[in-house]
Backbone as ProteinMPNN parsed JSONL, in Angstrom:
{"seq_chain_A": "XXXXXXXXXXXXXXXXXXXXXXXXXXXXXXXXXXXXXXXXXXXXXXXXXXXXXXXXXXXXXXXXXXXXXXXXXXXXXXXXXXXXXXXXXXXXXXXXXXXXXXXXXXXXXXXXXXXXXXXXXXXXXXXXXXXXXXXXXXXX", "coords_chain_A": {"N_chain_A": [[91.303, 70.494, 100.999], [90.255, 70.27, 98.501], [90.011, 67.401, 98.35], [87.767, 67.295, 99.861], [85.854, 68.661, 99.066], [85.364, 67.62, 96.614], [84.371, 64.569, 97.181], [81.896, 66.032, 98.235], [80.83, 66.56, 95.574], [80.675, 64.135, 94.279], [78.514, 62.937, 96.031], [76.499, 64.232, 95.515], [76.284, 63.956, 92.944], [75.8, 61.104, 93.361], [72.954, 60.719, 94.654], [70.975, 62.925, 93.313], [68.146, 63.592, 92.244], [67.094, 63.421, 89.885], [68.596, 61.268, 88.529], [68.389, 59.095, 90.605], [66.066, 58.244, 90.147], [65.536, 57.897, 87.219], [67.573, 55.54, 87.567], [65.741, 54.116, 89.422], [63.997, 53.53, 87.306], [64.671, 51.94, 85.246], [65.462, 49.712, 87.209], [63.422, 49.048, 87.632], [61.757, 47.981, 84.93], [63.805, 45.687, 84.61], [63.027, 44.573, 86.518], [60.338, 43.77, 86.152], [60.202, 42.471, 83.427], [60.827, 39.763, 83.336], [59.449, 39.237, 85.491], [56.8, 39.737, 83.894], [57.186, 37.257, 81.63], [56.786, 35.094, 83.5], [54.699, 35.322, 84.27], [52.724, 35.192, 82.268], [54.045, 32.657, 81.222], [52.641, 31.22, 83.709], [50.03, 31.802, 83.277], [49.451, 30.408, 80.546], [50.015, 27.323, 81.728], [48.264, 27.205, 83.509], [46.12, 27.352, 81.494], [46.642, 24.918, 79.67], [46.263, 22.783, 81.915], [43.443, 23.175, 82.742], [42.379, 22.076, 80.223], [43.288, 19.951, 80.255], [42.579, 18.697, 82.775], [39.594, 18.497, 82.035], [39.914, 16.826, 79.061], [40.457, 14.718, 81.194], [38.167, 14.265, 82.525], [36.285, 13.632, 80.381], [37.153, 11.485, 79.694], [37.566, 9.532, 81.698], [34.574, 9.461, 81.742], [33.97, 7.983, 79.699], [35.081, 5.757, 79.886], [34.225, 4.378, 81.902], [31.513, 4.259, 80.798], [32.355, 2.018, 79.175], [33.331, 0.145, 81.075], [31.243, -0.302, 82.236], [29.482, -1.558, 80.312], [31.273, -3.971, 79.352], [30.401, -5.03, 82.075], [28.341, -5.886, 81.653], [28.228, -7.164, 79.435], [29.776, -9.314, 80.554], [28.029, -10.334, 82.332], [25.635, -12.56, 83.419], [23.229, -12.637, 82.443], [23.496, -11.387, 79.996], [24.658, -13.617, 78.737], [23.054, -15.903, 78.845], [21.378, -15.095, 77.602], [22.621, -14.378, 74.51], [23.037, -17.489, 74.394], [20.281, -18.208, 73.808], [19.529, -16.72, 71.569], [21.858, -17.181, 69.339], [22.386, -19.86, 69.431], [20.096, -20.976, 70.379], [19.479, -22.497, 72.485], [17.75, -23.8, 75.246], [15.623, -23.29, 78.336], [14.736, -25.634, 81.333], [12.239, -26.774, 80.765], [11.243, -24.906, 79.335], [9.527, -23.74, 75.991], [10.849, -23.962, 72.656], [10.032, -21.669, 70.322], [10.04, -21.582, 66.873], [9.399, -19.487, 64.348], [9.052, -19.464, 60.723], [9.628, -17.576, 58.168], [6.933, -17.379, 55.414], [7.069, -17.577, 52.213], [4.497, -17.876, 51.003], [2.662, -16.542, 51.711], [2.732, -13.975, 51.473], [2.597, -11.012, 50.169], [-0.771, -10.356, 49.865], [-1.405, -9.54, 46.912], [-0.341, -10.774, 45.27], [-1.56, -13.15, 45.721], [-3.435, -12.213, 44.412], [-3.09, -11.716, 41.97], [-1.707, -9.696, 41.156], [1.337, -8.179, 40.562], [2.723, -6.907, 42.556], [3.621, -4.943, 42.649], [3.686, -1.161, 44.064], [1.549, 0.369, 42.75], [-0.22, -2.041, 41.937], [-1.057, -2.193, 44.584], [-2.619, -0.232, 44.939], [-4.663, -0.018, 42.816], [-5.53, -2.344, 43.698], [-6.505, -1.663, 45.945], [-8.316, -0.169, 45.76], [-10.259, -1.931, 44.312], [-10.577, -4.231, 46.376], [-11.514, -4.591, 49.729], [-10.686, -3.838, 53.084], [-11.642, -5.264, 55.168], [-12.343, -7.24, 53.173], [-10.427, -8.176, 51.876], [-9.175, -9.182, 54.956], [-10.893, -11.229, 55.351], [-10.923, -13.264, 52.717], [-8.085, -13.741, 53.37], [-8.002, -15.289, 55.369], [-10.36, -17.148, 55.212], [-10.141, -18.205, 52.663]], "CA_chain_A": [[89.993, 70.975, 100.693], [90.006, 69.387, 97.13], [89.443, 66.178, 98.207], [86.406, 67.254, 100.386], [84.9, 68.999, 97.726], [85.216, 66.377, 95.19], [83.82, 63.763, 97.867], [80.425, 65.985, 98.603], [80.144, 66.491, 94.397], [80.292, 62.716, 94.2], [77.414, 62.829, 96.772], [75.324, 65.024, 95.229], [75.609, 63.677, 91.58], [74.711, 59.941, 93.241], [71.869, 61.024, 95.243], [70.801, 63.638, 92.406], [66.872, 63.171, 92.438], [66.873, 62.701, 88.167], [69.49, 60.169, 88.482], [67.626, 58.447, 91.181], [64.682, 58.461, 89.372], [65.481, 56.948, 86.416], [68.057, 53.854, 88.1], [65.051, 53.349, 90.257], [62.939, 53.081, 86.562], [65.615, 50.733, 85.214], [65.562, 48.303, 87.992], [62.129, 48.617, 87.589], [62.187, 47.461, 84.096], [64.673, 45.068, 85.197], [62.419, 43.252, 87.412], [59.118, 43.644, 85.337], [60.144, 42.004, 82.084], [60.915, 38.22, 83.729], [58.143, 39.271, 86.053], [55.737, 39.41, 82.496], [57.244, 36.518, 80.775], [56.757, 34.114, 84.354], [53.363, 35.237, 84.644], [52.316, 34.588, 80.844], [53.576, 31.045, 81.288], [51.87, 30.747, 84.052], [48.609, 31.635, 82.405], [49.154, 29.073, 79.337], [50.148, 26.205, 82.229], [47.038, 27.163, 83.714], [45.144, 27.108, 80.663], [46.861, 23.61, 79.689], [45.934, 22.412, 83.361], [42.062, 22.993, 82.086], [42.401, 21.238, 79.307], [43.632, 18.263, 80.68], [41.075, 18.356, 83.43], [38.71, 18.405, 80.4], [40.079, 15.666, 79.005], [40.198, 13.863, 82.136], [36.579, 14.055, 82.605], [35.542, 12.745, 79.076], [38.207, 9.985, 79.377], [36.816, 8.949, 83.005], [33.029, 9.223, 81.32], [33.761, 7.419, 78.556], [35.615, 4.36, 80.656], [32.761, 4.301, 83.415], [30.274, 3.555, 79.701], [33.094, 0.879, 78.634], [33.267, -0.627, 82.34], [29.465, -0.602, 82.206], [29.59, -2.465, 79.19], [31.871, -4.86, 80.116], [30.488, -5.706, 83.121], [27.217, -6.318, 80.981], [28.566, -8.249, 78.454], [30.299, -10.391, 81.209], [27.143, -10.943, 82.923], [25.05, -14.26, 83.275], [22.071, -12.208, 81.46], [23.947, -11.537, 78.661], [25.434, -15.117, 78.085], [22.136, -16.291, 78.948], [20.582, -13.849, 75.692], [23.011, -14.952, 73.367], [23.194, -18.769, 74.267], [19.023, -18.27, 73.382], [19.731, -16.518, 70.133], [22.668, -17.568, 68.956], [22.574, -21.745, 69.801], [18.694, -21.465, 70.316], [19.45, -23.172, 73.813], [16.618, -23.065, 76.62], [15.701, -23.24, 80.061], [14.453, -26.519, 81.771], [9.942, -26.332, 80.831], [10.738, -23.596, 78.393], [9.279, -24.569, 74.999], [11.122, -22.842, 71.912], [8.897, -21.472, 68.631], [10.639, -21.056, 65.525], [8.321, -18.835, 62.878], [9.387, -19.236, 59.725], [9.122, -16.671, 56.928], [6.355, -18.143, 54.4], [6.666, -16.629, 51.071], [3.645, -17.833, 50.073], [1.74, -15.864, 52.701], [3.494, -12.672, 50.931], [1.86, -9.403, 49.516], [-1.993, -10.674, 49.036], [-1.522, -8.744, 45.731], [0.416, -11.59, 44.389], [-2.524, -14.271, 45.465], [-4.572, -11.985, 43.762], [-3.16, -12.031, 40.553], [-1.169, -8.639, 40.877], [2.957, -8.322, 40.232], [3.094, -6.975, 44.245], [4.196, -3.01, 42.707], [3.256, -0.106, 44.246], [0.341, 0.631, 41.868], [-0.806, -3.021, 41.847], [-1.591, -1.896, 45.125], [-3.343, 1.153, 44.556], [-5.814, -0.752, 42.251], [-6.263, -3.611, 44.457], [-7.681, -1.223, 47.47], [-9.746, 0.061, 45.194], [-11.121, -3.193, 43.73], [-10.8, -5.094, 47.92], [-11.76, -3.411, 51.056], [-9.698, -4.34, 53.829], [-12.022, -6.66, 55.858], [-12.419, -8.585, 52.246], [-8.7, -9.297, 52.326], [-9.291, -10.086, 56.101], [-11.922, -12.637, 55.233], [-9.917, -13.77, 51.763], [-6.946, -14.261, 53.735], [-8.388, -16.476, 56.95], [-10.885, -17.984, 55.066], [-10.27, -18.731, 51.305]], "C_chain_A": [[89.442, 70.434, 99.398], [89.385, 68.262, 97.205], [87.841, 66.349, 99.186], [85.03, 67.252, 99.681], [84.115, 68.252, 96.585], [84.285, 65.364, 96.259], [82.093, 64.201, 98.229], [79.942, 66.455, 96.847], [79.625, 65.159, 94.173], [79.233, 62.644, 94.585], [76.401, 63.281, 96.117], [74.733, 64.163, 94.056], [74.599, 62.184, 91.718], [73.096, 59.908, 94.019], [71.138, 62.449, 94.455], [68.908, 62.829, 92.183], [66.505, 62.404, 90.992], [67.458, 61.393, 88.526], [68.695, 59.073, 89.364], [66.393, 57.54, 90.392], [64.506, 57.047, 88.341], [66.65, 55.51, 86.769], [66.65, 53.366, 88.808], [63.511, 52.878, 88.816], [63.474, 52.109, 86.093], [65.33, 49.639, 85.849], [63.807, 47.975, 87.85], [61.79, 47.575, 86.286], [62.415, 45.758, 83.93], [63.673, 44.101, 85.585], [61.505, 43.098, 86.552], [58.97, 42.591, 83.818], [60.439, 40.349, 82.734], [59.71, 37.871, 84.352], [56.859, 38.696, 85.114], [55.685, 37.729, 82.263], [56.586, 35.618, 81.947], [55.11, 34.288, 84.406], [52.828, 35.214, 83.481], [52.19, 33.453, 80.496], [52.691, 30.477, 82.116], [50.445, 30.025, 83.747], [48.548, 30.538, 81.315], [49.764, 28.038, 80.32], [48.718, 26.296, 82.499], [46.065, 26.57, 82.849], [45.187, 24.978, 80.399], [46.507, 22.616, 80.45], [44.495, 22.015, 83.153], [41.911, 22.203, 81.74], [42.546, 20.161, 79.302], [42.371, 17.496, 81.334], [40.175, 17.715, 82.687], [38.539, 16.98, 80.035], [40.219, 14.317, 79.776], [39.102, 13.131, 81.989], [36.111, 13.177, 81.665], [36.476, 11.235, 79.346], [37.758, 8.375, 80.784], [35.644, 8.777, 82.886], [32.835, 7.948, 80.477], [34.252, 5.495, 78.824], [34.897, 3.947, 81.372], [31.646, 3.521, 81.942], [30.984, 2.213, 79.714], [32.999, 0.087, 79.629], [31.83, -0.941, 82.63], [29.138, -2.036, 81.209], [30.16, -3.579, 79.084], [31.236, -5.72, 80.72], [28.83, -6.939, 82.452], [27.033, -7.473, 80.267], [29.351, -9.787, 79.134], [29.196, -11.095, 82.388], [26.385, -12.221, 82.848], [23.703, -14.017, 82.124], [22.198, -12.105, 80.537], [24.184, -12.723, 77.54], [24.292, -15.661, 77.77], [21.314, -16.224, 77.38], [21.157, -14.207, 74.632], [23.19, -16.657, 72.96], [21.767, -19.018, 73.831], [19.044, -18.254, 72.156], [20.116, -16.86, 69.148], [22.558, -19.583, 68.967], [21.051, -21.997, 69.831], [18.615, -22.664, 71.408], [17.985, -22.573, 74.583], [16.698, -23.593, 77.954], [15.021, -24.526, 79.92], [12.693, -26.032, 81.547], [9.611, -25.156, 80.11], [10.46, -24.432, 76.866], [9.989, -23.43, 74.009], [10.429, -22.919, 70.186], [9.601, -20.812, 67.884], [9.464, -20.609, 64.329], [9.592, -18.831, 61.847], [8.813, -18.04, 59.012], [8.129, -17.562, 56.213], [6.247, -17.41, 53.492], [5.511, -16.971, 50.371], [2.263, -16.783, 50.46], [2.449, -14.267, 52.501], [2.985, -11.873, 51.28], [0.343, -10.495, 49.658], [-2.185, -10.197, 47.937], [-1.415, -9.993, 44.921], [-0.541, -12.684, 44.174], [-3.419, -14.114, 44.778], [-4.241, -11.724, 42.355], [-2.205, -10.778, 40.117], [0.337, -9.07, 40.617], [3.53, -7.74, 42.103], [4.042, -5.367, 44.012], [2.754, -2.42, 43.772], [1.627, 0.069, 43.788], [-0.579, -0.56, 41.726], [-1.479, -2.847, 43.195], [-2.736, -1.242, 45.691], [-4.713, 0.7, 43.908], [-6.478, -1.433, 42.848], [-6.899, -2.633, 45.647], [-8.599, -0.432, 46.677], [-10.846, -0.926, 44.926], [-11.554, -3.874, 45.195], [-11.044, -4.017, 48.685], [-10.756, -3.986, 51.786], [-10.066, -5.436, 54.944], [-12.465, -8.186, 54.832], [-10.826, -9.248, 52.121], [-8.781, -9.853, 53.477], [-9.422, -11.768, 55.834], [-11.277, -13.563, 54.095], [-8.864, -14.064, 52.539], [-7.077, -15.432, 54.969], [-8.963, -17.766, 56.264], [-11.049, -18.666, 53.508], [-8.658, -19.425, 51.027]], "O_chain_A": [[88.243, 70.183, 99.278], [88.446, 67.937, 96.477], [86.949, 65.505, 99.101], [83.978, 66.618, 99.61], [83.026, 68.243, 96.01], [83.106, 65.533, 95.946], [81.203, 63.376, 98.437], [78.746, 66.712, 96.714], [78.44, 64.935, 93.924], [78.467, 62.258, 93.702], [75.339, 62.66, 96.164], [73.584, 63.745, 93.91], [73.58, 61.861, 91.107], [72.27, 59.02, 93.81], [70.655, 63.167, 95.33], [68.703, 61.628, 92.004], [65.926, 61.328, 90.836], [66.708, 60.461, 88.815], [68.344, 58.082, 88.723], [66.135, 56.343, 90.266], [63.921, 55.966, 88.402], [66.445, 54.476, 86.134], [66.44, 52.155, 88.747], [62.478, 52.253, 89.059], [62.89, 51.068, 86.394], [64.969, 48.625, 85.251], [63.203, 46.907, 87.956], [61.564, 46.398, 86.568], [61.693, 44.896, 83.43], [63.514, 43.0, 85.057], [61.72, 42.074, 85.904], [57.943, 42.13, 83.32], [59.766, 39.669, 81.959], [59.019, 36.872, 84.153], [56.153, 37.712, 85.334], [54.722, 37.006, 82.516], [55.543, 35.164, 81.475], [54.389, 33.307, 84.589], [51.663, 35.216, 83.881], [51.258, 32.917, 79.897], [51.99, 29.525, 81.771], [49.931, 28.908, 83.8], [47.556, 29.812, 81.263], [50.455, 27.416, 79.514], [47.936, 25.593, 81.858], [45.334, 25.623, 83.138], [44.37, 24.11, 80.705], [46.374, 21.512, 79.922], [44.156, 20.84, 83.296], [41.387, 21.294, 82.384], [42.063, 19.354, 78.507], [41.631, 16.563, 81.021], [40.0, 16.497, 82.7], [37.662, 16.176, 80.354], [40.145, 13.184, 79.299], [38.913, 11.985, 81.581], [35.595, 12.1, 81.964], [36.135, 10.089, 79.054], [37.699, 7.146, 80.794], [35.164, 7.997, 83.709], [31.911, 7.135, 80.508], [33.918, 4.466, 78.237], [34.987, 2.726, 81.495], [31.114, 2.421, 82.085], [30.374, 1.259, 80.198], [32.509, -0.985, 79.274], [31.476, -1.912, 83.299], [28.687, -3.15, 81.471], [29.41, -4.43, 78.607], [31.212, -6.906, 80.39], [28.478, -8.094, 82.689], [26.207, -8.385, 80.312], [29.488, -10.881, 78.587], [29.431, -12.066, 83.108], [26.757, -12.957, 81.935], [23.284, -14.811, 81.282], [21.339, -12.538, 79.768], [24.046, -12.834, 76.321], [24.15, -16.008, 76.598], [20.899, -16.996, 76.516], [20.438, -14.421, 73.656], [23.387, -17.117, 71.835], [21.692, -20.152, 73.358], [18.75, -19.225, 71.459], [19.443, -16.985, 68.125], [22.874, -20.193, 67.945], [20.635, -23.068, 69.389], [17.853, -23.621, 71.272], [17.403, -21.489, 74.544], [17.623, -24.183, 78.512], [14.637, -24.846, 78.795], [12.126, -25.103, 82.121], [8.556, -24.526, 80.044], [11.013, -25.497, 76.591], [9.875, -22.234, 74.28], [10.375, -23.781, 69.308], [9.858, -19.62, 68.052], [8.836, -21.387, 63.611], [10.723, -18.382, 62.034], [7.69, -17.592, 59.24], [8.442, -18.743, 56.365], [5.44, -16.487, 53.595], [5.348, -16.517, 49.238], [1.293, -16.42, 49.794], [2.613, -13.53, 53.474], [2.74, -11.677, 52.47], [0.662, -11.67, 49.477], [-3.374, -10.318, 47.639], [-2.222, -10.273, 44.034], [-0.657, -13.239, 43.081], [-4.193, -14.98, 44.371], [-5.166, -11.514, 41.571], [-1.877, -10.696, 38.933], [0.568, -10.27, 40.464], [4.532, -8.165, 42.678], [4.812, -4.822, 44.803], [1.634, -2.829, 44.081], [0.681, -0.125, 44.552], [-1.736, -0.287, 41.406], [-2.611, -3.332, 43.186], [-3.526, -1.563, 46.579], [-5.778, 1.026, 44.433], [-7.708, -1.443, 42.822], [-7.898, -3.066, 46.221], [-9.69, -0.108, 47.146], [-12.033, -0.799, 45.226], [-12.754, -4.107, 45.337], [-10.859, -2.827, 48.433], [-9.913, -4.652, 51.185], [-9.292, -6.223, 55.489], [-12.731, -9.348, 55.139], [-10.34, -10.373, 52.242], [-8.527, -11.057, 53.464], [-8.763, -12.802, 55.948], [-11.054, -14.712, 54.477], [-8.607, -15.222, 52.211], [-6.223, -16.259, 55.289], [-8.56, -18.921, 56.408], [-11.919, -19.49, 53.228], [-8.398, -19.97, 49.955]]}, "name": "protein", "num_of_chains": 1, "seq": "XXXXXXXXXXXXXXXXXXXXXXXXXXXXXXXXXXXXXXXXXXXXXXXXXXXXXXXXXXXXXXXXXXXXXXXXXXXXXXXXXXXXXXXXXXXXXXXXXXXXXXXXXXXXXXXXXXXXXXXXXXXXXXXXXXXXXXXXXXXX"}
């Protein structure tokens, strides 16, 4: 009879509703805290994942300008533009006009006797109008 006894205390104490209770908060525990940490990294892969994207984008924008550019600078229009500029080459019946600077064709201040300041200015549109410089400058 001893050993029966003892066999339905055993029973009771492991099926004991407290006891239950708290092993079944334990395992809870248990699972929840790896649970947290896995789903925390997740969130900062995620985030990282963004970020990349992100940087994708600008890196794929910014190569699409450069490949633009490129293709520009490797064009016949381009070569064309700088073999004009640069070498002062031309086309077959094109005529090419070089303007010089003429410093003597300056300020009109200076033909007029001024130093070509600011204020020498200032005087002179007082003293000239602006169709007498015209006419002074075409025709004198």
């Amino acid at each position: 009879m001893l050993n029966r006894n003892n066999k339905n205390s055993g029973g009771k104490i492991l099926f004991n509703q407290k006891i239950l209770a708290l092993a079944g908060v334990v395992v809870i525990i248990l699972i929840s805290v790896p649970l947290a940490k896995n789903i925390s990294q997740r969130y900062r892969i995620d985030q990282e994942i963004k970020e990349m994207e992100r940087e994708i984008a600008e890196l794929e924008s910014k190569n699409n300008g450069l490949s633009e550019a490129i293709r520009y600078l490797e064009s016949n229009q381009f070569i064309e533009e700088q073999a004009r500029l640069r070498l002062g080459l031309k086309k077959q019946g094109e005529e090419v006009a070089v303007i010089k600077e003429n410093k003597e064709a300056g300020l009109l201040m200076n033909e007029a006797g001024g130093s070509g300041d600011i204020g020498d200015l200032n005087n002179s549109n007082e003293l000239n109008s602006n169709p007498r410089k015209w006419r002074r400058y075409f025709f004198e």
